[in-house]
LUMNU-153722 format. One line per field, with one value per residue (C-alpha): x, y, z; residue in three letters; chain; residue number from 1. Coordinates in nm, 3 decimals. Layout:
// LUMNU-153722
east	c(X, ...)
north	c(Y, ...)
up	c(Z, ...)
aa	c(ALA, ...)
ch	c(A, ...)
i	c(NUM, ...)
// end
This chain:
// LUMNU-153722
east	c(0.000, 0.133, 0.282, 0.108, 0.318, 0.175, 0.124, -0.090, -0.246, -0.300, -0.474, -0.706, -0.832, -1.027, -1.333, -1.327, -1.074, -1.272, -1.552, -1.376, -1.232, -1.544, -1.663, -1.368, -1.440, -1.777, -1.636, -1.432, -1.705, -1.941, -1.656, -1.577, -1.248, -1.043, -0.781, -0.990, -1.321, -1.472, -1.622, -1.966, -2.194, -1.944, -2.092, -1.806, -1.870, -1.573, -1.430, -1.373, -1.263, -1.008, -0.948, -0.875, -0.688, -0.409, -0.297, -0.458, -0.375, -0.546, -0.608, -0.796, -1.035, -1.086, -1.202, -1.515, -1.469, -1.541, -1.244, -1.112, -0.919, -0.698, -0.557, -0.571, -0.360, -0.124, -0.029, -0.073, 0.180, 0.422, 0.437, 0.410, 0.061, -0.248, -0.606, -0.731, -0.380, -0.466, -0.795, -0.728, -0.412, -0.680, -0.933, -0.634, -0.764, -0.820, -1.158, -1.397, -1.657, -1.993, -2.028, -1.784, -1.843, -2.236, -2.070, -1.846, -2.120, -2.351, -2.086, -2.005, -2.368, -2.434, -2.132, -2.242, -2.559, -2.444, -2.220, -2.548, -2.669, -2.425, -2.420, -2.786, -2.812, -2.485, -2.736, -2.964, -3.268, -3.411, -3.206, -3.601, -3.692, -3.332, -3.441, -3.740, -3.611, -3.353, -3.619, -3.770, -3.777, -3.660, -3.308, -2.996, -2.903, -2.615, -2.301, -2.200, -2.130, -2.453, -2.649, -2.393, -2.308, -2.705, -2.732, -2.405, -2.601, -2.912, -2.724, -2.548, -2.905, -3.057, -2.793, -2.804, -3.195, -3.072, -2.956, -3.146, -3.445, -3.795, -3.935, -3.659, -3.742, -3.653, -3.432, -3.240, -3.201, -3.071, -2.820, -2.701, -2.641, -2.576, -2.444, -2.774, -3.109, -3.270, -3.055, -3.340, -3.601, -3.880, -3.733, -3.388, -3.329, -3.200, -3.459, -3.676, -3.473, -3.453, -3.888, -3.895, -3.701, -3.815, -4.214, -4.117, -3.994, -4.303, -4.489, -4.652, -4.781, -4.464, -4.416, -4.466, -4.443, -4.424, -4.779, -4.964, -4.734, -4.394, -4.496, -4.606, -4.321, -4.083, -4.316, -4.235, -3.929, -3.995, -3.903, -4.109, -4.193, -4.221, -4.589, -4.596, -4.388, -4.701, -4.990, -5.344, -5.598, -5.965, -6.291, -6.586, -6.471, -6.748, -6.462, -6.572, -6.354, -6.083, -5.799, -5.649, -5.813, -6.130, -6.116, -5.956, -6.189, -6.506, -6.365, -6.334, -6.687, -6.678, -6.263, -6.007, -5.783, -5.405, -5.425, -5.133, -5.010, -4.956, -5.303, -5.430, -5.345, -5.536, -5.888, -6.142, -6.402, -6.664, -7.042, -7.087, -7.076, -7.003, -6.646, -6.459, -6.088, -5.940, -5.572, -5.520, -5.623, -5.742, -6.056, -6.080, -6.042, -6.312, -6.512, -6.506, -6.568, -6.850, -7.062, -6.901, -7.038, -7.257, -6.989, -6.991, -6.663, -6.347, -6.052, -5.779, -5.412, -5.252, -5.036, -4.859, -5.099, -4.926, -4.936, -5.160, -5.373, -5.342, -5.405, -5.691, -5.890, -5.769, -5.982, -6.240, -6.322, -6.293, -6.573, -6.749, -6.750, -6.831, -6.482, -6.510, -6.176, -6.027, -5.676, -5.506, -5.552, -5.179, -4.938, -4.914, -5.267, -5.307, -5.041, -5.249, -5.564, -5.339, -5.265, -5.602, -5.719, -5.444, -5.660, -5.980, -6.062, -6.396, -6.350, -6.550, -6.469, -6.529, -6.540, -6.259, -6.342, -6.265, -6.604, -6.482, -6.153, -6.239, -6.449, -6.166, -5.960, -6.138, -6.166, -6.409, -6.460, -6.521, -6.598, -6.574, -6.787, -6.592, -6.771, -6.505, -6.188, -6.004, -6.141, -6.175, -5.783, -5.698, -5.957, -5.775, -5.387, -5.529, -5.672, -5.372, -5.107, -5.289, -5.358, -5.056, -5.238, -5.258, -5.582, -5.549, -5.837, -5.902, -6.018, -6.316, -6.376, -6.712, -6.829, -6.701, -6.878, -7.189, -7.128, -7.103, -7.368, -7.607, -7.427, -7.420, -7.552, -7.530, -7.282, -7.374)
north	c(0.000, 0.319, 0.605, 0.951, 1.142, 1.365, 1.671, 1.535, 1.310, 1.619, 1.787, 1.504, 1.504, 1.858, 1.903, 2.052, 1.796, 1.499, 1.584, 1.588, 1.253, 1.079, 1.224, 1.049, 0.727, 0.724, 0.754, 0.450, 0.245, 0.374, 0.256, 0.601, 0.789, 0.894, 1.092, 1.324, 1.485, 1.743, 1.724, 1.870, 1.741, 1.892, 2.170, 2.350, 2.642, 2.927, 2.781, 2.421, 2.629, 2.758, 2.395, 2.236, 2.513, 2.447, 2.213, 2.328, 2.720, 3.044, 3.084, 2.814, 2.892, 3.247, 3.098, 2.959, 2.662, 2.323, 2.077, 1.931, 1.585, 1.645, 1.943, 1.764, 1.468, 1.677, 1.837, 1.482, 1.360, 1.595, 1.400, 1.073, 0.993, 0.976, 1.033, 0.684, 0.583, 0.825, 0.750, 0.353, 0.502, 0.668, 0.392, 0.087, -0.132, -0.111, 0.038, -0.260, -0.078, -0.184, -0.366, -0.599, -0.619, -0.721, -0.998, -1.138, -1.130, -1.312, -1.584, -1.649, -1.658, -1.921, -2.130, -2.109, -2.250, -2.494, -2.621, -2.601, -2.807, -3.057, -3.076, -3.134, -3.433, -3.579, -3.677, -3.879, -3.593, -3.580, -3.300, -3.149, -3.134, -2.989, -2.701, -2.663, -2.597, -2.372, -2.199, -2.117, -1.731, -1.790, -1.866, -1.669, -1.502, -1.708, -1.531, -1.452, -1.840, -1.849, -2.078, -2.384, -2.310, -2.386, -2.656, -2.858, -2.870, -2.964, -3.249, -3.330, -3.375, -3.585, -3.817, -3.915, -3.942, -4.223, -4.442, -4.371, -4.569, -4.454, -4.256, -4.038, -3.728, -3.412, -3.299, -3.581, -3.637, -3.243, -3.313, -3.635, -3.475, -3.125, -3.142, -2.879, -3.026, -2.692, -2.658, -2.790, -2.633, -2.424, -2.067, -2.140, -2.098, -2.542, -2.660, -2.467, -2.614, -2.957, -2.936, -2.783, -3.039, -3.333, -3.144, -3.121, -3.455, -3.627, -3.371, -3.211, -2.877, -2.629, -2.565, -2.191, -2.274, -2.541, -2.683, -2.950, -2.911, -2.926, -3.187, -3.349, -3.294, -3.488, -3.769, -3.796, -3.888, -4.113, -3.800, -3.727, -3.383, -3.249, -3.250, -3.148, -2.820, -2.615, -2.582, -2.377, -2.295, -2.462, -2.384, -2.639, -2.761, -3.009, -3.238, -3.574, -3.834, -4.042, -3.775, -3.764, -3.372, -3.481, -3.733, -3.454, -3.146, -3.410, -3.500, -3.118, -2.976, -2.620, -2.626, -2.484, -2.736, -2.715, -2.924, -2.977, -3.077, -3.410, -3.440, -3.334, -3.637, -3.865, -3.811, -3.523, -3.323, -3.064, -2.971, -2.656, -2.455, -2.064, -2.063, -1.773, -1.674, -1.462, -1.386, -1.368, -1.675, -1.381, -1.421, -1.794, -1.816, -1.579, -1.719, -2.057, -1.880, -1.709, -1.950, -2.284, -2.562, -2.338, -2.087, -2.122, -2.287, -2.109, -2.096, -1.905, -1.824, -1.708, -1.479, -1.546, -1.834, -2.140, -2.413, -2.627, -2.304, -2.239, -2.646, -2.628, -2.343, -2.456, -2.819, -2.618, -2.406, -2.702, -2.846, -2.574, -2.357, -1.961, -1.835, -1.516, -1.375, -1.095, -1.001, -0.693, -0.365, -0.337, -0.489, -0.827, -0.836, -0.746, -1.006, -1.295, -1.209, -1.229, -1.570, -1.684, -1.529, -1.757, -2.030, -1.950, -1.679, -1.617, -1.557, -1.249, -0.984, -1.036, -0.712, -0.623, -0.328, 0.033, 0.173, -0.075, 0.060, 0.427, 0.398, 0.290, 0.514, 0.820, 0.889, 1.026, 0.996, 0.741, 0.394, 0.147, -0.035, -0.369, -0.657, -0.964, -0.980, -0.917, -0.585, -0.504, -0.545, -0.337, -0.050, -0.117, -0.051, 0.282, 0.390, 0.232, 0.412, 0.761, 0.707, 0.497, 0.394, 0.012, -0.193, -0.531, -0.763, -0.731, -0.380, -0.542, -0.819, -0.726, -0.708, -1.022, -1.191, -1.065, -1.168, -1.522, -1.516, -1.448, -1.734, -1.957, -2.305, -2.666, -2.960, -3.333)
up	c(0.000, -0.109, 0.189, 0.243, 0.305, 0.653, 0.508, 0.247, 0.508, 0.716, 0.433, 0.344, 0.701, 0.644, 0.573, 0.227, 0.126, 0.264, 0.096, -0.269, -0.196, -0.069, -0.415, -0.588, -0.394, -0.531, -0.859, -0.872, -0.699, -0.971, -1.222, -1.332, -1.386, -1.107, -1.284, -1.531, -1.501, -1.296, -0.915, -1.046, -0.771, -0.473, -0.344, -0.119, 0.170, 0.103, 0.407, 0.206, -0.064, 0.099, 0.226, -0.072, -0.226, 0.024, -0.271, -0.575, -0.535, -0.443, -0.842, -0.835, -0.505, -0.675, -0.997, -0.820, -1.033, -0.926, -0.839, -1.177, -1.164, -1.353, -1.172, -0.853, -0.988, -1.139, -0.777, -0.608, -0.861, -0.692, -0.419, -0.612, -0.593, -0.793, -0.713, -0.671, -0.489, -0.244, -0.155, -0.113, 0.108, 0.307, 0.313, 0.392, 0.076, -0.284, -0.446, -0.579, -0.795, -0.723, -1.038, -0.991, -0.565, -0.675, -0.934, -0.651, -0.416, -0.626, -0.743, -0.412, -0.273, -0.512, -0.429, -0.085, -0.171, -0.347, -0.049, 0.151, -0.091, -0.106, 0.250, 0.254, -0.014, 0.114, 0.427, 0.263, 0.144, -0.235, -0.427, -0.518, -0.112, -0.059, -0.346, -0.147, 0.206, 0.078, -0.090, 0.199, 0.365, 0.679, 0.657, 0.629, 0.286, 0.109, 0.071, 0.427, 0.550, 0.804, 0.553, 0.496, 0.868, 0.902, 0.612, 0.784, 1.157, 0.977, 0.781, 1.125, 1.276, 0.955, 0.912, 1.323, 1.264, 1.023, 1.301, 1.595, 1.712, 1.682, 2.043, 2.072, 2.273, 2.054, 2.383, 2.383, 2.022, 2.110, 2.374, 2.218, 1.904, 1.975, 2.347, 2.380, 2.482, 2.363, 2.052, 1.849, 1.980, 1.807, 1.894, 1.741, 1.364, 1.335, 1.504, 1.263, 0.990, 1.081, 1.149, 0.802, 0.626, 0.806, 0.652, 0.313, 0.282, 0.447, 0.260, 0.571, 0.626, 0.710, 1.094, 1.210, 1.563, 1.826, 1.745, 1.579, 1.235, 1.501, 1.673, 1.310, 1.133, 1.434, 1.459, 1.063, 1.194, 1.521, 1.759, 2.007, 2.138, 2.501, 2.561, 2.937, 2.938, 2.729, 2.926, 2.902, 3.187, 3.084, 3.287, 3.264, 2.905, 2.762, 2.577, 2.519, 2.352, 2.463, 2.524, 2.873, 2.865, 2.805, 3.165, 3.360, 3.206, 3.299, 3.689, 3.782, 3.696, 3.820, 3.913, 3.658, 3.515, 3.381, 3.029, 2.897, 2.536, 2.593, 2.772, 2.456, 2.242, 2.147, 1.964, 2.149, 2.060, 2.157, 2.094, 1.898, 2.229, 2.271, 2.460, 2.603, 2.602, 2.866, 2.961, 3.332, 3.571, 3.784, 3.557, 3.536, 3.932, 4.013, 3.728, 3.952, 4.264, 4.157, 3.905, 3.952, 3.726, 3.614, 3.435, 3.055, 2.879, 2.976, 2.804, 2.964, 2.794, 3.079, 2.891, 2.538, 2.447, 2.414, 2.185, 2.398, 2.401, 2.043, 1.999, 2.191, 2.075, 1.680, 1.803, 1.975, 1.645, 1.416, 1.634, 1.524, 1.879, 1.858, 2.031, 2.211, 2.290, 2.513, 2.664, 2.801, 2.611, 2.544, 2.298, 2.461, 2.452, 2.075, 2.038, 2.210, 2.007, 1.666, 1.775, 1.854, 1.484, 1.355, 1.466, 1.507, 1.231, 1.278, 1.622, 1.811, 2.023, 2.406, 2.580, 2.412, 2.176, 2.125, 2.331, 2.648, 2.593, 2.567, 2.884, 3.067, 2.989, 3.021, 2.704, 2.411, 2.086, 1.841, 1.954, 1.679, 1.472, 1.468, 1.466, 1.420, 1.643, 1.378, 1.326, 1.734, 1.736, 1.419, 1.598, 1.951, 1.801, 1.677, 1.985, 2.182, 1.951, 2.053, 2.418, 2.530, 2.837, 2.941, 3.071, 3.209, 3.249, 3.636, 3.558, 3.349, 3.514, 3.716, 3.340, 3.239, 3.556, 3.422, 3.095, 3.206, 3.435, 3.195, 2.963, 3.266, 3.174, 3.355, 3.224, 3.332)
aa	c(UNK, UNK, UNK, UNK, UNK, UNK, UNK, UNK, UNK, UNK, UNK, UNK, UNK, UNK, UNK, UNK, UNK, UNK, UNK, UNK, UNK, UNK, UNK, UNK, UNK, UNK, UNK, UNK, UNK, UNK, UNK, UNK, UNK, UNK, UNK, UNK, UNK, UNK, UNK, UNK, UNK, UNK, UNK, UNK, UNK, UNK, UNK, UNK, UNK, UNK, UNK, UNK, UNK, UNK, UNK, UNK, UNK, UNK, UNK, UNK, UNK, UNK, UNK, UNK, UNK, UNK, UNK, UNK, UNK, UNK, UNK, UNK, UNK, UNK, UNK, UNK, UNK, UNK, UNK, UNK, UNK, UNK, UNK, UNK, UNK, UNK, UNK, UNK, UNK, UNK, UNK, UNK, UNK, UNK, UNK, UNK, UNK, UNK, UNK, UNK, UNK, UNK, UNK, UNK, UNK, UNK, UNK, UNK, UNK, UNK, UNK, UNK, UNK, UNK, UNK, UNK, UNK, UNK, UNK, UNK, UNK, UNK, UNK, UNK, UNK, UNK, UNK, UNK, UNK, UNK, UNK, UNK, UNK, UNK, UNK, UNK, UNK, UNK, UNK, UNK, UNK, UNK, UNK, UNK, UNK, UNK, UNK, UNK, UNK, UNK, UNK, UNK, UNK, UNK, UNK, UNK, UNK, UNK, UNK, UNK, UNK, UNK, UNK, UNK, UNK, UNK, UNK, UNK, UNK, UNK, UNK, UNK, UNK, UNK, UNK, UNK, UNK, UNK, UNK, UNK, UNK, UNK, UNK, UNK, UNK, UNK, UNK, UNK, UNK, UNK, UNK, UNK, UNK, UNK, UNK, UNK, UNK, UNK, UNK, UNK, UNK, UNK, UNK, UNK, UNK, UNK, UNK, UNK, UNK, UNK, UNK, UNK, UNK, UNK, UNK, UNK, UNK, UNK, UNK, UNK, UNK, UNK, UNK, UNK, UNK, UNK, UNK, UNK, UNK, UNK, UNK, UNK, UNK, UNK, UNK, UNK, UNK, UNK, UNK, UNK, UNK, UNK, UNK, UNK, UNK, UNK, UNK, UNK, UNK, UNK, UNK, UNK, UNK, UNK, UNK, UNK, UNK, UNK, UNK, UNK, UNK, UNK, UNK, UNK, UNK, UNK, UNK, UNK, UNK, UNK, UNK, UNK, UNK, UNK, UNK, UNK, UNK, UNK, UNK, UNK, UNK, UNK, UNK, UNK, UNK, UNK, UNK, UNK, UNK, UNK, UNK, UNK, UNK, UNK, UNK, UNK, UNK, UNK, UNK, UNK, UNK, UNK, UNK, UNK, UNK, UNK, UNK, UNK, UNK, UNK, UNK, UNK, UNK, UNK, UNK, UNK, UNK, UNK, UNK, UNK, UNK, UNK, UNK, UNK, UNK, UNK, UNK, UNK, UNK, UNK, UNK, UNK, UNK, UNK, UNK, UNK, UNK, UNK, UNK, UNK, UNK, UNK, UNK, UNK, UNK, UNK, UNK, UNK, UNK, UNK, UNK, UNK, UNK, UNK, UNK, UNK, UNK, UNK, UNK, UNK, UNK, UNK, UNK, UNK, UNK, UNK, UNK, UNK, UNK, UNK, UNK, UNK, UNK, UNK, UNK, UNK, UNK, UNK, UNK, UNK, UNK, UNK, UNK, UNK, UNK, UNK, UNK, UNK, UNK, UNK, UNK, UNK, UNK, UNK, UNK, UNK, UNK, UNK, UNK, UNK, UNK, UNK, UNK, UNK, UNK, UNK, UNK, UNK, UNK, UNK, UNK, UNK)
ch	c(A, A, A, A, A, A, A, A, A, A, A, A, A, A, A, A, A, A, A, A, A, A, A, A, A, A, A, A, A, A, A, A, A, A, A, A, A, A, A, A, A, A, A, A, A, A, A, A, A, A, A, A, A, A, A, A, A, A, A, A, A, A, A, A, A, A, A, A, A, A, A, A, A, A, A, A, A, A, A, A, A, A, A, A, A, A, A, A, A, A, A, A, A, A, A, A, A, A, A, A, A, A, A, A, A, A, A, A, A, A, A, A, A, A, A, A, A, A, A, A, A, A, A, A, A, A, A, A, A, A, A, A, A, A, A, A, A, A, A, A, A, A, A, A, A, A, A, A, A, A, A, A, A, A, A, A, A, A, A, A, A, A, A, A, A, A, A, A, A, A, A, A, A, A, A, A, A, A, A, A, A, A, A, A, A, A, A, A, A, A, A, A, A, A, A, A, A, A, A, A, A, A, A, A, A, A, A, A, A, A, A, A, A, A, A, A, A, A, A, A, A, A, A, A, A, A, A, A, A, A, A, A, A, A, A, A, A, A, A, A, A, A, A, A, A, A, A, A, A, A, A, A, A, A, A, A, A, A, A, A, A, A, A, A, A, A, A, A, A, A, A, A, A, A, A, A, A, A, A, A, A, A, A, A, A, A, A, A, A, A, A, A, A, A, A, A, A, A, A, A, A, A, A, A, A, A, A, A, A, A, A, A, A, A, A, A, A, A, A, A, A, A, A, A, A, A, A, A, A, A, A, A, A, A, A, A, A, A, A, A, A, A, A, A, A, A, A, A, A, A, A, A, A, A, A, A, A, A, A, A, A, A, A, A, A, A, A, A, A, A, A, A, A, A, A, A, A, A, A, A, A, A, A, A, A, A, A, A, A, A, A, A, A, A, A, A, A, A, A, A, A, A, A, A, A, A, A, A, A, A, A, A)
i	c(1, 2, 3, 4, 5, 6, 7, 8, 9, 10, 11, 12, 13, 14, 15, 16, 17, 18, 19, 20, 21, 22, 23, 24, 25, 26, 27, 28, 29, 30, 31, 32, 33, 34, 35, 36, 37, 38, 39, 40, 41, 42, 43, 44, 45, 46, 47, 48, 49, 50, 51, 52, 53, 54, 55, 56, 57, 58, 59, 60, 61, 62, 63, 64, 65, 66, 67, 68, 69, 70, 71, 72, 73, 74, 75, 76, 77, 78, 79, 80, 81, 82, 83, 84, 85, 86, 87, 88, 89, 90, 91, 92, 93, 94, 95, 96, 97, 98, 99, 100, 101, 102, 103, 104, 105, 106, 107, 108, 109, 110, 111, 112, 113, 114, 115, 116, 117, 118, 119, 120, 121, 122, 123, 124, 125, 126, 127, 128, 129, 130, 131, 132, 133, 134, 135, 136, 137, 138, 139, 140, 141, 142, 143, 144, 145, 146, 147, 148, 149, 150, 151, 152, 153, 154, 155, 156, 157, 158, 159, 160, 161, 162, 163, 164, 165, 166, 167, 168, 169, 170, 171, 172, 173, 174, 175, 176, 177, 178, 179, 180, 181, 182, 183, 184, 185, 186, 187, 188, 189, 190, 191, 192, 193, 194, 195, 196, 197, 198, 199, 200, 201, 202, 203, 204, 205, 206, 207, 208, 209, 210, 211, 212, 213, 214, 215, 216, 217, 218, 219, 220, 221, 222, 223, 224, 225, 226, 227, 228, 229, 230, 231, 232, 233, 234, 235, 236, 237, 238, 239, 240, 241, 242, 243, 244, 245, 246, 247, 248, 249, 250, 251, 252, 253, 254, 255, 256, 257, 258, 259, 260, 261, 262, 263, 264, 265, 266, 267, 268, 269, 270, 271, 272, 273, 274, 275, 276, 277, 278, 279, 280, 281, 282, 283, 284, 285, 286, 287, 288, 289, 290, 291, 292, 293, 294, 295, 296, 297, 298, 299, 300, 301, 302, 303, 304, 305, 306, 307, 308, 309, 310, 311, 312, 313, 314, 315, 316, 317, 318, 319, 320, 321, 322, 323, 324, 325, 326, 327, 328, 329, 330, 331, 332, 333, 334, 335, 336, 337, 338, 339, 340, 341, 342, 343, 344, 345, 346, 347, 348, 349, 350, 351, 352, 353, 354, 355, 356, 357, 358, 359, 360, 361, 362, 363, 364, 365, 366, 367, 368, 369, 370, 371, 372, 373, 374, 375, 376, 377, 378, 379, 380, 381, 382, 383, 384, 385, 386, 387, 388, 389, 390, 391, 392, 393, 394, 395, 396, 397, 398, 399, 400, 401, 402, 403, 404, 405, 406, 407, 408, 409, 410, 411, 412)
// end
């Protein structure tokens, strides 16, 4: 790499002279001369001026002229330098115009892929189902190493599913493989791959989350998922069926009940029964307190719904049950009723509308005309995004008592 000598180095460092040569820079990226041609677009305050004519000359900063190439290589050769010397000097590397930095880029994102690829087949998967997956949005741009670092763990993880016996647990398969019981896992980016893969080549539905496609999308594979760590809060459920929910939901008339995912198995059902979704066990408690058997089907998240929630209330609608929903007015809240939508589309609003809102806070106005969820929660970001100001559930819930009170109904 060339020497700059310090007084030019000195002189690059101002501001008028900085600005020139981040001009020139552009240039060669752009693929244009660096030693001819005039600095059009550089506007200059008289103090840059004066700046840069520390090596061009005071004729020049009286012309008013803008800085010409040529004249500026002619002084730089002076010191034995050119324009585009310089500016690598200053930058420590050599100027790739963008033309040829995009063709690198691309030749070496597709090389990358292909190793991913590779990788990928070398385990045992169909060269179409190994196009598919890397087709998919959710992994890392080729180019930058992340995706064969992805596509070699993924190949790791197929090629041990090869020899290991049906039943594994996903955690173990994890640790054994991994030394990480959680590296597989539905929040991290390879256990999403591995779910995905392990879908597209027993052609099942693509995995979002850890729900029914997750867990279907191991069992393609003889893995077994942890069923007991996601839970949801029911209240006077009328399941029937063989499921392990539907015994425990039918022993505790009147008593809110922890079902878990694995309690879910198995084939269940329901009548075509209104049910309501809350939040906070705050409501589901007091629900019990106050109506016992008699309180209409609960269904509560108890924050983030969970995939037995989202499991549950997916089997619920399917039965054909009218899903009223509610959560906090606030973020989290709008964030629970998204995922309930995502099962249950055509699910309702329960108390859980601008007007209710509004009232609440104080507020007037509008009050929404929203008659699906759906709607309710695109009204309620509006009205959150101007007021700011949180409502949990306990602050409605002498309304939601009466709501199912006058719901109430008896289960044999």
């Amino acid at each position: 790499m060339i020497t700059v000598p310090p007084g030019i180095e000195d002189w690059a460092c101002l501001r008028g002279p900085a600005a020139v040569l981040d001009a020139v820079h552009t240039r060669a990226r752009r693929g244009h001369h660096t030693e001819t041609g005039t600095l059009t677009t550089v506007v200059l305050t008289a103090e840059q001026r004066r700046e840069v004519a520390l090596l061009l000359g005071t004729r020049w900063e009286l012309s008013g002229k803008p800085v010409r190439l040529q004249d500026l290589a002619a002084k730089l050769s002076e010191h034995h330098l050119t324009v585009r010397g310089l500016v690598e000097a200053l930058h420590g590397e050599q100027i790739e115009p963008d033309k040829e930095r995009r063709s690198r880029a691309q030749t070496e994102a597709a090389a990358e892929r292909g190793r991913a690829a590779t990788f990928l087949i070398e385990s045992g998967v169909a060269a179409p189902a190994v196009e598919r997956w890397l087709a998919d949005t959710g992994w890392p741009r080729p180019g930058s190493g992340e995706l064969q670092a992805l596509a070699e763990q993924v190949a790791t993880v197929i090629t041990r599913l090869r020899t290991t016996s049906s039943g594994v647990r996903l955690a173990q398969l994890a640790a054994d493989t991994l030394h990480d019981a959680h590296a597989l896992d539905a929040d991290r980016q390879l256990g999403r791959g591995v779910a995905r893969l392990l879908a597209i080549v027993h052609d099942l539905p693509r995995p979002q989350r850890a729900g029914r496609a997750w867990r279907a999308a191991w069992a393609g594979a003889g893995v077994v998922c942890d069923g007991v760590s996601s839970r949801v809060l029911a209240l006077n459920l009328p399941l029937t069926g063989e499921s392990p929910a539907t015994r425990l939901c039918r022993a505790a008339p009147g008593e809110p009940v922890w079902l878990t995912l694995r309690s879910l198995t198995g084939p269940w059902t329901a009548p075509a029964v209104d049910v309501f979704v809350c939040e906070n066990p705050t409501v589901a408690e007091t629900a019990a307190d106050a109506l016992g058997p008699a309180c209409p089907p609960l269904v509560c998240t108890d924050g983030i719904a969970s995939g037995a929630a989202l499991d549950l209330l997916a089997g619920l609608a399917t039965a054909g049950c009218t899903i009223h929903a509610r959560a906090d007015f606030d973020p989290a809240g709008f964030t629970i009723a998204d995922q309930v939508l995502s099962v249950a589309p055509d699910a309702l609003p329960w108390r859980f509308d601008v007007r209710i809102y509004a009232d609440q806070c104080g507020l007037s106005g509008p009050h929404g005309t929203s008659g699906s969820l759906a709607a309710a929660v695109a009204e309620l970001r509006v009205a959150y995004d101007h007021a700011g100001m949180p409502v949990h559930e306990e602050r409605v819930l002498a309304l939601l008592l009466s709501d199912l009170a006058t719901e109430s109904r008896s289960f044999d």
